[in-house]
C-alpha positions, 0 to 999 in steps of 0.5 A: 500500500501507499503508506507502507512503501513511504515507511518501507522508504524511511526504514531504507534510508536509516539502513543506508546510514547504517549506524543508529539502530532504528525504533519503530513507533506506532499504534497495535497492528500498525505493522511495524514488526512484520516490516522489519520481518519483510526486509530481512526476508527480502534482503536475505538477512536472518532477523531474531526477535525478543518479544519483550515484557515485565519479566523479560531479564538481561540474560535473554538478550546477553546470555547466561550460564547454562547446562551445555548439550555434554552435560557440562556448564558453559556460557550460552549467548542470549539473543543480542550477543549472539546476533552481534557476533554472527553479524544479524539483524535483532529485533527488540518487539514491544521494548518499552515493555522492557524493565529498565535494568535491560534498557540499561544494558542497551546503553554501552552498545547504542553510545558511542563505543558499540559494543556489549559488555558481558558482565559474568566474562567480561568479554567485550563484544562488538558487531561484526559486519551486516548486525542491525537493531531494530525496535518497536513500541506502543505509544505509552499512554493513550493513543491519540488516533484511536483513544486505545490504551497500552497498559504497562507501556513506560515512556522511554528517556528522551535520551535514551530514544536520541540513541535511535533513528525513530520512524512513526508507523501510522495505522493504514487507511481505511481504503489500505486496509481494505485492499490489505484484508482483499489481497491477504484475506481473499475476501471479495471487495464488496 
């Protein structure tokens, strides 16, 4: 639809700037995760997601010790480590659902430096070539458009969203989400 390329279009030039990560904000099945699920298929790019919450720990996104396959005990990457050193793209769903311990982890890699520190090793890792971070969220609050609550949404820090190229998701118009629900759905038009 219209309004989906224009936003397909401001999500290609943020990936050509290539060095901020990217926060998609917009209203409930506005689209913004399949988006981000649709470039990387396009683009042959493996996408991992967190589907955050209120319980969501650091250790999903940086790892932990755990039980290895041999029985022994090893270090297993979370999500975010393991996208950073095999150079694919993440995608933090519904981050403003996220506890503030776990944004805060966030911070070393979104400054200037780059990179994740593993606190349990004390390993340092950086991003190898082709990683992108990608995320998502509800407005907090009410939203404006359609009154819809999002309950348990906390506001990020205007500092820690200046870390982000931020791309609004508007929800499609009635006459987009007609043609989305004929093509998609297979009902007829009328």
């Amino acid at each position: 639809t219209p309004s989906t390329v224009a936003t397909l279009r401001k999500v290609s030039r943020a990936l050509a700037y290539g060095r901020a990560p990217i926060l998609l904000q917009g209203p409930t099945c506005a689209g913004k995760t399949t988006l981000v699920e649709y470039f990387a298929a396009r683009l042959g790019v493996t996408c991992s997601r967190v589907n955050n919450h209120e319980h969501t720990d650091v250790a999903e996104y940086v790892g932990r010790y755990a039980p290895l396959p041999d029985g022994s005990i090893g270090w297993l990457d979370g999500a975010l480590a393991g996208a950073l050193r095999r150079g694919e793209w993440l995608l933090l769903d519904e981050l403003n659902l996220a506890p503030p311990d776990v944004l805060e982890a966030l911070n070393r890699l979104l400054d200037d430096n780059r990179e994740l520190r593993v606190a349990e090793t004390g390993e340092i890792i950086r991003p190898r070539p082709g990683f992108a971070l990608f995320a998502t969220q509800n407005p907090a609050g009410v939203c404006a458009a359609s009154g819809a609550s999002y309950g348990g949404r906390k506001p990020l820090s205007r500092a820690f969203r200046d870390r982000f190229v931020e791309i609004h998701v508007s929800e499609p118009p009635p006459t987009e989400l007609e043609a989305i629900i004929v093509r998609v759905g297979g009902v007829a038009s009328s």
